[in-house]
N, C-alpha and C positions, 0 to 999 in steps of 0.2 A: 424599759423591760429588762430583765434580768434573766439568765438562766444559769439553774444550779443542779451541780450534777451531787450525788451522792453515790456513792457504793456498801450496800447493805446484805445481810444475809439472804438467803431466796426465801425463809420460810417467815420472812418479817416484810413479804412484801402486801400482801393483802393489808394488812393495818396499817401501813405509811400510805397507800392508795385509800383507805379509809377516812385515815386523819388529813390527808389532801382536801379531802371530797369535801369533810366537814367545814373547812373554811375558804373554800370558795376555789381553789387551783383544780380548773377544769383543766385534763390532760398529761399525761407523761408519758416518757419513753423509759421502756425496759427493755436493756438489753444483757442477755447472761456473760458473765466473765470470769476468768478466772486468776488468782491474784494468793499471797501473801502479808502477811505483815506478823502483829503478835502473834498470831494462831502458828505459825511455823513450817506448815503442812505435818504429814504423821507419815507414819511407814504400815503397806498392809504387804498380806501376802496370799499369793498368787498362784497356784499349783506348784506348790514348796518352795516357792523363791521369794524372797523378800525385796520388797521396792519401796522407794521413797515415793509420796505423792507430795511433792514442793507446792503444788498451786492447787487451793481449793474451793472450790464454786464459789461465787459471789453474784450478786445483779445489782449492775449500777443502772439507776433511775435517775433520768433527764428530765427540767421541771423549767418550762418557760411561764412568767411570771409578771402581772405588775411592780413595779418599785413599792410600793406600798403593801404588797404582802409579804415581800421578800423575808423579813425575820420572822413574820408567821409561820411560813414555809421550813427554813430552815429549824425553829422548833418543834415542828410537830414532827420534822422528821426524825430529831433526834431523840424526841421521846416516845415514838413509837418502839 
């Protein structure tokens, strides 16, 4: 058994729970997080003051798994 974690947008989680479902990975964990990489964060503002928001939402998804769907898994997650 293998478990793989991903970290995905929150509004792409319905369809990687979908495409899960389709090929047999009964189960996952979600849990919200929040994180950086390309995206940068952005700057808003706030009753006239302007702030940086460095870290912005993400949901990583935990996926306990047979060895033999492991690459299924991992594809469908990345083409959701």
């Amino acid at each position: 058994m293998k478990r793989i974690e991903a970290i995905i947008k929150p509004f792409k989680i319905d369809e990687v729970k979908e495409a899960l479902e389709e090929i047999g990975a009964v189960g996952l964990t979600l849990t919200e997080v929040r994180g950086f990489g390309r995206q940068q964060g952005h700057n808003e503002v706030y009753r006239g003051s302007e702030y940086a928001i460095d870290f912005v939402p993400k949901a990583k998804i935990e996926v306990i798994v047979v060895d033999e769907l492991v690459d299924d898994v991992i594809k469908s997650i990345s083409e959701a």
